[in-house]
C-alpha positions in Angstrom: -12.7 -43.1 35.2 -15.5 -43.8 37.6 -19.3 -42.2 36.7 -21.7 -40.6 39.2 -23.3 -44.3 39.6 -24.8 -45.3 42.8 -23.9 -48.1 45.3 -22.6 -50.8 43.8 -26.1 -53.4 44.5 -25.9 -56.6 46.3 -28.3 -58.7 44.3 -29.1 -58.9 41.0 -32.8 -58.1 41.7 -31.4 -55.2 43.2 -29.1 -54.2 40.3 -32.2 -54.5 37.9 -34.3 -52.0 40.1 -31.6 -49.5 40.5 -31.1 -49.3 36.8 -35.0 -48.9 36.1 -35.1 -46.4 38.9 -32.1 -43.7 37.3 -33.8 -40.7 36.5 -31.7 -38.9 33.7 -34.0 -35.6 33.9 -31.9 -35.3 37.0 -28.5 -36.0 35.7 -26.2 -33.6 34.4 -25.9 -35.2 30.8 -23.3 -32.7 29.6 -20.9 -34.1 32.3 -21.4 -37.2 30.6 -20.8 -35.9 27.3 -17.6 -34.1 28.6 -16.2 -37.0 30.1 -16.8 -39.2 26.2 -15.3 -36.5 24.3 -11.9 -36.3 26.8 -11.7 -40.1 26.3 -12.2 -40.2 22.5 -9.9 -37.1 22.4 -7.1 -39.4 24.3 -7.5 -42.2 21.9 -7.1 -39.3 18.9 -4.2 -38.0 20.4 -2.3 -41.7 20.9 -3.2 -42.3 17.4 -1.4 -38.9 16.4 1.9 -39.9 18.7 2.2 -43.5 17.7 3.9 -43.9 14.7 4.7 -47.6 13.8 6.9 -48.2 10.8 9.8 -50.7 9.5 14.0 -49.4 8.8 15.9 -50.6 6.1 16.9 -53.7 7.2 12.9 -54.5 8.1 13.3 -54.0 11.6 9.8 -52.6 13.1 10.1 -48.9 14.1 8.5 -47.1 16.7 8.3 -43.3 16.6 6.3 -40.3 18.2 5.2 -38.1 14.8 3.2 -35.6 16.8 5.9 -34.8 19.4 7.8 -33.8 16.4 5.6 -31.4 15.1 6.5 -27.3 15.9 3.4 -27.0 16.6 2.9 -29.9 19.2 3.7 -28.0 22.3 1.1 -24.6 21.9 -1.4 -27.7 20.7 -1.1 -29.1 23.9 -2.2 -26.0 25.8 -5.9 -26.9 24.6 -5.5 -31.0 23.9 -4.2 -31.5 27.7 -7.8 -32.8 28.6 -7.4 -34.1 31.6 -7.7 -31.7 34.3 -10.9 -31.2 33.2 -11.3 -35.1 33.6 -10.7 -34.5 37.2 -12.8 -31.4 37.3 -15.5 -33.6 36.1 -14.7 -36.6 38.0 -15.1 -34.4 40.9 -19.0 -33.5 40.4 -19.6 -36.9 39.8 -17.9 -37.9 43.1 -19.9 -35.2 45.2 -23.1 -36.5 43.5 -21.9 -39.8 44.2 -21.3 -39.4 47.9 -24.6 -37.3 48.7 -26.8 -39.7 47.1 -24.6 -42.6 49.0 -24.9 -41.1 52.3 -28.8 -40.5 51.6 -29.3 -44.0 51.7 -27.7 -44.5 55.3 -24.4 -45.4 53.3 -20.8 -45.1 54.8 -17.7 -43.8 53.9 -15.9 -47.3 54.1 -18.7 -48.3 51.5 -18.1 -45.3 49.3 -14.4 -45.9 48.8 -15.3 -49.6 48.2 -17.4 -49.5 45.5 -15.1 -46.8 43.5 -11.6 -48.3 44.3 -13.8 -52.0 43.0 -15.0 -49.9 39.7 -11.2 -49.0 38.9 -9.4 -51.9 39.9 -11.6 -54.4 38.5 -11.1 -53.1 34.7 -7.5 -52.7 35.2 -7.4 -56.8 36.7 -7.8 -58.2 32.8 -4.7 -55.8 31.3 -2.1 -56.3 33.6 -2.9 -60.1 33.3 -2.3 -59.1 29.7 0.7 -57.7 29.6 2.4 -60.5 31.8 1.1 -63.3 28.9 2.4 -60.8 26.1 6.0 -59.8 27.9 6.5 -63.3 29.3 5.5 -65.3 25.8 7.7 -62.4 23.6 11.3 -63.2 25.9 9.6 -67.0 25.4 9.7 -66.7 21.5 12.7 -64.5 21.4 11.5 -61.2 20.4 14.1 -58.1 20.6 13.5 -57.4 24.6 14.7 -53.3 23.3 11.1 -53.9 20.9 9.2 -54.9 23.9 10.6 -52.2 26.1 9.4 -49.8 23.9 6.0 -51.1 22.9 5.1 -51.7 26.4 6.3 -48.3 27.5 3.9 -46.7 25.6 1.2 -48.8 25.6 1.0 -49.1 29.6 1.8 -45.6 30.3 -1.8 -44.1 30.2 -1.9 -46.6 33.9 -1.1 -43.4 35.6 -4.3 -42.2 35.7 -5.5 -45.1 37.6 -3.0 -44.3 40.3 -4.1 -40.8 40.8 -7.8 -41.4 40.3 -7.9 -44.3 42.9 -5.9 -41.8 45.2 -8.6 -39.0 44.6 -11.5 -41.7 44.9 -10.3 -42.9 48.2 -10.2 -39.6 49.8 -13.3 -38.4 48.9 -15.5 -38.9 52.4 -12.3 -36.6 54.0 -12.2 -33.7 51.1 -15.9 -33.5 50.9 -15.8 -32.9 55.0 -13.2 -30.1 54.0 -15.2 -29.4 51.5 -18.9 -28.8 54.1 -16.7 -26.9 56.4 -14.0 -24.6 54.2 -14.4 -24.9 50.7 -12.2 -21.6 50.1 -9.9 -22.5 52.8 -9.8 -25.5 50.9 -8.5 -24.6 48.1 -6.1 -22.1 49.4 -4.4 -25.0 51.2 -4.0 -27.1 48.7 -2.8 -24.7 46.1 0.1 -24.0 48.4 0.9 -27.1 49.0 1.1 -27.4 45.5 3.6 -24.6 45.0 5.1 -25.5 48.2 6.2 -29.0 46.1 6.8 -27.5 43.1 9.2 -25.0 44.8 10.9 -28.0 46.4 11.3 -30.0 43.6 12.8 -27.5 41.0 14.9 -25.8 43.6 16.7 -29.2 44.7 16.7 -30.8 41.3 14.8 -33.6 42.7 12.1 -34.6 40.5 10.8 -37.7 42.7 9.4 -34.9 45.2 6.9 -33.8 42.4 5.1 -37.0 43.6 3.8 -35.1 46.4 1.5 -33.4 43.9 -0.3 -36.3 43.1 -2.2 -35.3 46.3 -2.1 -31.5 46.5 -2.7 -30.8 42.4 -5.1 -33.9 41.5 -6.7 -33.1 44.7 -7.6 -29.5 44.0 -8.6 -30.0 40.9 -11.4 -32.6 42.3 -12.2 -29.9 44.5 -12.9 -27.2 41.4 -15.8 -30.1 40.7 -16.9 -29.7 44.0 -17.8 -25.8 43.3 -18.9 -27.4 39.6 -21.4 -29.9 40.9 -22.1 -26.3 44.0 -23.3 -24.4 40.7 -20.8 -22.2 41.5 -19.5 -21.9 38.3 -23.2 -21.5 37.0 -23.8 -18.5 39.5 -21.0 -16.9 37.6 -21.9 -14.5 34.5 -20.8 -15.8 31.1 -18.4 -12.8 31.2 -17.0 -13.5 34.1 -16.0 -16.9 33.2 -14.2 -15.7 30.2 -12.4 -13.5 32.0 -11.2 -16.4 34.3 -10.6 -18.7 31.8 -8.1 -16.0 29.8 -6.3 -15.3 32.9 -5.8 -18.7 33.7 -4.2 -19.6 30.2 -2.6 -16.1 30.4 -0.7 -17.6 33.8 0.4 -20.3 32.0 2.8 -17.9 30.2 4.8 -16.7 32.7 5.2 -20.0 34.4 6.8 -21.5 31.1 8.8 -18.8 29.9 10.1 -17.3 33.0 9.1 -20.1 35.6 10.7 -24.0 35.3 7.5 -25.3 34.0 8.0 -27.1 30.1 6.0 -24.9 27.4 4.6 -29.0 26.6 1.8 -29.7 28.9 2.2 -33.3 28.4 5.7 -32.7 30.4 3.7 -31.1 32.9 1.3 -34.1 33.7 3.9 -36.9 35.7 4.9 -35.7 38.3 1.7 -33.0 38.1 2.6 -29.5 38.2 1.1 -26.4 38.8 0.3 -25.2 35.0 -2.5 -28.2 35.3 -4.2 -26.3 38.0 -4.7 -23.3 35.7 -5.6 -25.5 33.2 -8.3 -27.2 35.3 -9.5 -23.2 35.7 -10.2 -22.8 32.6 -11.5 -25.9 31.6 -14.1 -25.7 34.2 -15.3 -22.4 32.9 -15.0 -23.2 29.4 -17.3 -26.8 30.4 -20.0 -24.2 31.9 -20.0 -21.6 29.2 -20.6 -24.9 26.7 -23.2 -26.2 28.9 -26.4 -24.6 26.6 -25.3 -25.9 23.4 -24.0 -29.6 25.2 -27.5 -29.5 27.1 -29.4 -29.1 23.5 -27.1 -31.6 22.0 -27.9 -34.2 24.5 -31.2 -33.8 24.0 -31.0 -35.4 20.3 -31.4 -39.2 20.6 -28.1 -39.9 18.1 -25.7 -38.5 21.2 -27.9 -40.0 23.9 -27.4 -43.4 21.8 -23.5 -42.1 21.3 -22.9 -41.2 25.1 -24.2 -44.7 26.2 -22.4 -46.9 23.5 -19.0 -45.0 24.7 -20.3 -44.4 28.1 -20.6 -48.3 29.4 -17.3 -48.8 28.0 -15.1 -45.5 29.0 -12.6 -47.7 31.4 -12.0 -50.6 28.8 -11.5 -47.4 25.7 -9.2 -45.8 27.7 -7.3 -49.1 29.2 -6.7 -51.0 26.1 -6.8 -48.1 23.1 -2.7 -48.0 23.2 -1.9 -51.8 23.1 -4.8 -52.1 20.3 -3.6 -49.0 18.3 0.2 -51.0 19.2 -1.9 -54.3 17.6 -3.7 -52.8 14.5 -0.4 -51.2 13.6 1.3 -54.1 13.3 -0.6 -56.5 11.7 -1.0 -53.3 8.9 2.6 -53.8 8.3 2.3 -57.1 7.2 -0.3 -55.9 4.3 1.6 -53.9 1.5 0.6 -50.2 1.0 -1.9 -50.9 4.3 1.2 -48.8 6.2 2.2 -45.5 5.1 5.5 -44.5 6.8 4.7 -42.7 10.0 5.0 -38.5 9.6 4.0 -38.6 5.6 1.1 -37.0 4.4 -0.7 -40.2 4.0 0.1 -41.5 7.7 -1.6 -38.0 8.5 -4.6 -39.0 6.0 -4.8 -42.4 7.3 -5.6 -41.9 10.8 -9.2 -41.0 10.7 -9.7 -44.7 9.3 -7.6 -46.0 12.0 -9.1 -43.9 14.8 -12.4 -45.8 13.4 -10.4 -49.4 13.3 -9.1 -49.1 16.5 -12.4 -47.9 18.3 -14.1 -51.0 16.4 -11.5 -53.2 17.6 -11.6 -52.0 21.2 -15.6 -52.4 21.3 -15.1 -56.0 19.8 -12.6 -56.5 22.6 -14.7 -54.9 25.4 -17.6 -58.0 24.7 -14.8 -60.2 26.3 -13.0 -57.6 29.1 -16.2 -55.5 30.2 -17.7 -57.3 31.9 -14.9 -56.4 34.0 -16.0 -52.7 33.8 -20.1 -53.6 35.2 -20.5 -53.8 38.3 -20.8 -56.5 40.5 -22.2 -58.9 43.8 -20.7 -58.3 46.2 -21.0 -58.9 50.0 -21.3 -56.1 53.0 -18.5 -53.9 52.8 -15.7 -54.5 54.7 -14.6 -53.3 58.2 -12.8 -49.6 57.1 -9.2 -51.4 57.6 -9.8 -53.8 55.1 -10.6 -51.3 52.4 -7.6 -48.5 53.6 -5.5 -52.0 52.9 -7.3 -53.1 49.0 -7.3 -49.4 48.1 -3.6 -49.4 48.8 -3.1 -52.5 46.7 -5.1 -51.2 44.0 -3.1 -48.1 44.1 0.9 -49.8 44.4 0.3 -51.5 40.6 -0.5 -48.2 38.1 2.0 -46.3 40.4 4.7 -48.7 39.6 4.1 -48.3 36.2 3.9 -44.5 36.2 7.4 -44.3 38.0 9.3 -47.2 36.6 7.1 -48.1 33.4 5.9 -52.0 32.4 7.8 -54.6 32.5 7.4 -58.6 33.7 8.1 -58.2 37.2 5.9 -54.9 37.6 2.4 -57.0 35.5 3.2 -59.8 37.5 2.9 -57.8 40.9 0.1 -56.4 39.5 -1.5 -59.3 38.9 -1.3 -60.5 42.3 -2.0 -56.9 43.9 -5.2 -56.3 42.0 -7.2 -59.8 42.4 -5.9 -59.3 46.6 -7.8 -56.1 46.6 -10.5 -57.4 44.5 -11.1 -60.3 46.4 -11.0 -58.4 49.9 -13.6 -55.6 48.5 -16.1 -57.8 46.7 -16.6 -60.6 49.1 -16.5 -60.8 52.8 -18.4 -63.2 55.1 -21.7 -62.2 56.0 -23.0 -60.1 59.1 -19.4 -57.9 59.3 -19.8 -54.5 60.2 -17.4 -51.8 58.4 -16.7 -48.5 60.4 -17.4 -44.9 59.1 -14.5 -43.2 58.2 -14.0 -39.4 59.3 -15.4 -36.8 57.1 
């Protein structure tokens, strides 16, 4: 969850003046608003489908209330947030890169200082995870308890593997991008059915993973038209109409078509439904923009924005194993635990959402610093990065396809300080070449 930042600086002196020299009459503070409220909106929705609890014999319980809810699966048609995530992640990026390559930067450099501002958060939590799995077998604690906890609690990872995919490719889509934005888009949304097709046809679900390009991809490319201000060319009218016809496609693709009426289903491996999702959410973003734009102007969301802002990697990376944490030690107070799916677990969870987001800022004073950014040398020669990004990318893709465990924190581990190290140091005077555009 990278921002519209510039160049990751090389001295301190430097990173001062960069910061003084931001000129926020020029950013798009609605974007940053968008991108706090799909966050905070994740965290709410965890809160809602993490139900922790004890059995009659005092065994500790973990259940998914909100999954079990009627209504859960038309709810998700609006609460499946991130497309437009991506949609804003991809204005940010095309800022990102103009403003990068206005100041003599390369593509090499680019990819660099986003694959550092997504791997370096992630560094602290996989570390974690190998000290909490590794101490619990230690101690004895029922490995079917771990699985579960850790399942859950590491499975928002995926993002980092199809964000750091999306961040990497960047220079080449925005190239596309100069040259065929329609053309563009066109491609990728076949590719995107072409994989589809293939994988409900065959039954085969691991060819879905071919969407991680084509769908994420195109979606990042609906922020390049965003950031274009060609969604603000459009009348207000106009986007309403193609916002209802892209939730209207959404019906026929899950009741006639193999898609799951649960958009949460339809996130790993992505599918097609998110696309029309991403649609709407982009036009629903710009018809919002007037009352987001006089919103931002108050200083109590300005002050709200930055709090949440400087933190959004660390919220999102450690909400689940806090929410996991907070739970727990509730259990051991009596009456502090209502039993997950009664009325009162549904009344408690405003006063959790506010526990665990106090918790996770008390934790992000020791983990994000992790999320700043950094000193760090000349970028790399291009093959150097292609290899880091690649090892930032193997960790949160393990997890997405075979889920946490010891063996999968402990590669991490190792993965994510190699790529570190390569990106943020490197000896002095090397040259990096451009990558193709």
């Amino acid at each position: 969850m990278s921002d519209a930042g510039v160049r990751a600086p090389t001295s301190r002196s430097q990173s001062a003046s960069g910061a003084a020299s931001i000129d926020l009459s020029k950013r798009d503070l609605t974007l940053d608003l968008a991108r706090v409220f799909c966050v905070l909106l994740v965290v709410l929705i965890h809160l809602l489908m993490v139900g922790v609890g004890t059995a009659p014999d005092g065994s500790i319980v973990v259940s998914r209330p909100l999954e079990e809810q009627w209504w859960f699966a038309p709810v998700t048609w609006a609460g499946q947030i991130m497309p437009l995530f991506f949609v804003v992640g991809g204005f940010a990026s095309l800022t990102a890169w103009r403003s990068h390559t206005r100041r003599g930067g390369t593509a090499a450099g680019y990819v660099r200082n986003r694959v550092l501002r997504l791997a370096q958060p992630a560094l602290p939590l996989f570390v974690f995870y190998a000290v909490v799995i590794g101490g619990a077998r230690l101690i004895g604690v029922d490995p079917a308890l771990i699985d579960v906890a850790v399942t859950g609690a590491a499975s928002p990872l995926w993002f980092l593997a199809a964000y750091t995919l999306c961040q990497a490719l960047v220079p080449l889509m925005v190239g596309w991008h100069a040259r065929a934005p329609r053309a563009t888009l066109v491609v990728l949304l076949a590719g995107a059915i072409v994989v589809d097709a293939l994988r409900y046809s065959t039954g085969i679900t691991e060819i879905g993973l071919l969407n991680l390009f084509f769908v994420w991809l195109l979606v990042q490319q609906l922020g390049f038209f965003y950031a274009d201000g060609w969604f603000a060319a459009r009348r207000w009218y106009t986007l309403v109409g193609i916002a209802a016809v892209a939730y209207a496609l959404l019906v026929p693709l899950t009741v006639w078509g193999p898609y799951a009426d649960d958009m949460l289903t339809n996130l790993n491996p992505p599918t097609l439904p998110l696309v029309a999702l991403a649609v709407a959410q982009a036009c629903i973003l710009r018809l919002l923009k007037p009352a987001l734009a006089k919103l931002m102007n108050t200083h109590a969301a300005r002050a709200v924005v930055f709090l949440v802002g400087t933190r959004l990697m660390t919220i999102y990376l450690w909400h689940l194993p806090v929410i996991l944490l907070v739970s727990g030690a509730l259990l051991l107070i009596p009456g502090a635990s209502p039993t997950p799916a009664s009325p009162a677990w549904w009344w408690s969870r405003p006063v959790m959402f506010v526990l665990v987001l106090a918790a996770v800022f008390g934790l992000s004073f020791l983990v994000g610093r992790f999320e700043a950014a950094r000193e760090v040398g000349p970028t790399p020669p291009t093959p150097v990065v292609a290899v880091a990004t690649v090892l930032a990318f193997v960790p949160p893709f393990l997890v997405m396809e075979f889920f946490m465990d010891l063996p999968t924190a402990l590669i991490g581990v190792v993965l994510l300080s190699a790529a570190i190290l390569m990106l943020g140091r490197w000896r002095p005077g090397s040259q990096s070449a451009p990558l193709s555009s």
